[in-house]
C-alpha positions as CSV (number, residue, x, y, z in Angstrom):
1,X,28.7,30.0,171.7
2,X,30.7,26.8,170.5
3,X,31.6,26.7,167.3
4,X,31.5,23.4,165.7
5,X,34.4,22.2,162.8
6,X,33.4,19.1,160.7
7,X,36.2,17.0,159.4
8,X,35.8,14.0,156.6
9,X,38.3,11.0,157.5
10,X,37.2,8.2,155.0
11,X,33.6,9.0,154.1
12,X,32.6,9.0,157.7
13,X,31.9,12.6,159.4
14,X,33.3,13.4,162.7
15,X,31.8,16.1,164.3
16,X,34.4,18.4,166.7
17,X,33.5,20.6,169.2
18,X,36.4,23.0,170.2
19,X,37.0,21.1,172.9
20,X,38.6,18.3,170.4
21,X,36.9,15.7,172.1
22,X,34.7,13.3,169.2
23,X,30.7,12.9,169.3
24,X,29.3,9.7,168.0
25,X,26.4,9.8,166.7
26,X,23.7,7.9,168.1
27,X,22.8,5.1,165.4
28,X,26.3,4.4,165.5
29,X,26.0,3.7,169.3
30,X,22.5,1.9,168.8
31,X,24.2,-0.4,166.2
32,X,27.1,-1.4,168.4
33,X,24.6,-2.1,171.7
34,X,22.6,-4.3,169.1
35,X,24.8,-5.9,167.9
36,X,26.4,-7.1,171.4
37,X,23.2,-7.6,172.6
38,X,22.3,-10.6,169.5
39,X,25.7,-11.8,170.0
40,X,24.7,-12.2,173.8
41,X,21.9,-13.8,173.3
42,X,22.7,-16.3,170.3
43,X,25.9,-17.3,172.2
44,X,24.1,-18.2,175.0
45,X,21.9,-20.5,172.9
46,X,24.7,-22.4,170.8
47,X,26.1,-25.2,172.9
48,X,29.7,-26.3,172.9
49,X,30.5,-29.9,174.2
50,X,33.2,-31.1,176.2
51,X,34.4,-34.4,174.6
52,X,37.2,-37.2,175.3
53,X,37.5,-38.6,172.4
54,X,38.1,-42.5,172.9
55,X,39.7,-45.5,170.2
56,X,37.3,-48.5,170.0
57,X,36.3,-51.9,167.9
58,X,33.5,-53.9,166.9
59,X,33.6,-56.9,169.5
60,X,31.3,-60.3,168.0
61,X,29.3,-60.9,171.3
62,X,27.1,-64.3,171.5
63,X,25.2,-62.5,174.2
64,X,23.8,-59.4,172.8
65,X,20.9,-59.3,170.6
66,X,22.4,-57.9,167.5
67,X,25.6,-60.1,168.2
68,X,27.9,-57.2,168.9
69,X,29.2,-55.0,171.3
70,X,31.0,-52.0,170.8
71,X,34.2,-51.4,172.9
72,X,36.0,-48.3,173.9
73,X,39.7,-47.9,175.2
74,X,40.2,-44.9,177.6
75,X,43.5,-43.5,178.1
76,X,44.0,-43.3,181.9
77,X,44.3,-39.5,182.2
78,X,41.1,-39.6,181.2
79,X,39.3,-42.1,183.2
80,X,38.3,-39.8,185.7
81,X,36.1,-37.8,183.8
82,X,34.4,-40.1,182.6
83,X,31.0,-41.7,184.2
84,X,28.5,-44.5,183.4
85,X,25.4,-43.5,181.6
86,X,27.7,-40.5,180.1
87,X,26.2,-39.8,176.9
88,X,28.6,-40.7,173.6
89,X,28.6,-40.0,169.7
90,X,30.1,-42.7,167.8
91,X,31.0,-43.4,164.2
92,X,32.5,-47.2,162.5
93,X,35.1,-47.2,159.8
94,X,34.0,-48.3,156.4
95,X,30.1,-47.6,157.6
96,X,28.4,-44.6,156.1
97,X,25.6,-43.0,158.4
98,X,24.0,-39.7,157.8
99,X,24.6,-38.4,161.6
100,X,26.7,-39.6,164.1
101,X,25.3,-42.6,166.0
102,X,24.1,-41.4,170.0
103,X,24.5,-44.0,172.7
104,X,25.6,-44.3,176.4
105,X,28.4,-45.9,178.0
106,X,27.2,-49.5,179.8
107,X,30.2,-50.5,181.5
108,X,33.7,-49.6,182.6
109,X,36.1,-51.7,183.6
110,X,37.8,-51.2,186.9
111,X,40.8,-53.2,185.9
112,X,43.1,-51.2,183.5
113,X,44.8,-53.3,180.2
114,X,48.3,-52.3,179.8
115,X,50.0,-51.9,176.3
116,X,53.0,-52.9,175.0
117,X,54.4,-49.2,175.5
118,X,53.1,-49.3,179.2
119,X,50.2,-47.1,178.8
120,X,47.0,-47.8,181.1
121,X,43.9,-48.3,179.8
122,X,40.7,-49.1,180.6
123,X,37.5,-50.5,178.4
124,X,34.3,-49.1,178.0
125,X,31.0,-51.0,176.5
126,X,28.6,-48.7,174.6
127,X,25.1,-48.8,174.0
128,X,23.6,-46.7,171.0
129,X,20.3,-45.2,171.6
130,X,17.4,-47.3,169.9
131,X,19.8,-50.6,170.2
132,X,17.7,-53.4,168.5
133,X,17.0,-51.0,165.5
134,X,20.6,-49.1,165.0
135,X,22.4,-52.7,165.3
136,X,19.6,-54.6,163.1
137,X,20.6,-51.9,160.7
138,X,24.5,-52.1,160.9
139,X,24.6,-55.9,161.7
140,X,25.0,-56.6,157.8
141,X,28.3,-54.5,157.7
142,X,30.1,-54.8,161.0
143,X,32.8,-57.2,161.3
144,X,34.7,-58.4,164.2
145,X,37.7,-55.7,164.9
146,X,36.1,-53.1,163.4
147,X,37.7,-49.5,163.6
148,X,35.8,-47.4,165.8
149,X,36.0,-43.5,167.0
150,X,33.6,-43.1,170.4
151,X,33.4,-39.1,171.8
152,X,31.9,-39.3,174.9
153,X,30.5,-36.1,176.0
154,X,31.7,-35.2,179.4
155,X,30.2,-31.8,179.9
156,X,28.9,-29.3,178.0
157,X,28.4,-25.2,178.3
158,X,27.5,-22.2,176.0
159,X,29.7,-20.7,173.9
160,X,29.7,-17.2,176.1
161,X,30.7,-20.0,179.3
162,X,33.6,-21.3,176.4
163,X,35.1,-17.9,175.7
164,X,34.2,-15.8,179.0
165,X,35.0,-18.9,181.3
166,X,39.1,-18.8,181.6
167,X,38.7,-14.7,181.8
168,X,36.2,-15.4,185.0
169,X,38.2,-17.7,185.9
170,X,41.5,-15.6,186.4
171,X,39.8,-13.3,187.8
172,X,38.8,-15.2,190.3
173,X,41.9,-16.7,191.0
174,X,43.5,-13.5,191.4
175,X,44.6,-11.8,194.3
176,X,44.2,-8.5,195.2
């Protein structure tokens, strides 16, 4: 018959066989599976985006309804990932909106504008979604040259894809 030695290490009780070898107890185990289990499932609900996050301006434009056009300047490493119809998240300086405003991109340019340090880039026209009544409502504060910040949202995948992706990844990748 085993005899069985119980030790106290901070408030928690450890039962020892004489084998010295721990035994947790099951609602510890049960806890723990839970617990990875939610965590599984929640992160596989919460969405992270992918973004490039683009410099723009308020451009007055005679042919649009609201009169303006919003403009984007992509860097060109990032060109390539981005697409027409790619959905965007956009915010003006100086104009207070409760939520980011949601749009597309339009239009790229094919025909990069070169700075005066020599970087490429290349233009964008955005649309926001609901066009006729986001302008109508920012038409009495925009201004020609307006500050812009455009994210255009170039992918997007659940947070267990964001953390568990580069380990898949290298494993992968590895060689054997």
């Amino acid at each position: 018959m085993k005899k069985r030695h119980q030790y106290k290490y901070l408030s928690k009780s450890i039962l020892l066989e004489e084998s010295g070898l721990p035994r947790i107890h099951l609602l510890t185990i049960l806890t723990i599976t839970i617990t990875i289990l939610l965590f599984i499932i929640w992160s596989n609900f919460m969405v992270v985006n992918d973004t490039v996050s683009v410099k723009g301006y308020v451009e007055k434009h005679p042919f649009s309804d609201s009169g303006f056009q919003l403009i984007g300047m992509v860097a060109s490493k990032d060109i390539a990932s981005i697409k027409l119809n790619d959905p965007i998240k956009l915010s003006i300086s100086g104009v207070t909106t409760k939520n980011k405003i949601s749009g597309k991109i339009t239009q790229i340019n094919e025909n990069p504008y070169v700075d005066r340090n020599g970087d490429a880039h290349y233009q964008i026209v955005v649309v926001p979604q609901n066009e006729n009544q986001v302008m109508s409502t920012l038409t009495p504060v925009l201004y020609d040259k307006m500050d812009t910040r455009i994210e255009v949202i170039v992918g997007s995948r659940s947070l267990m894809q964001y953390f568990l992706g580069p380990l898949w990844d290298a494993s992968n990748n590895s060689s054997y």
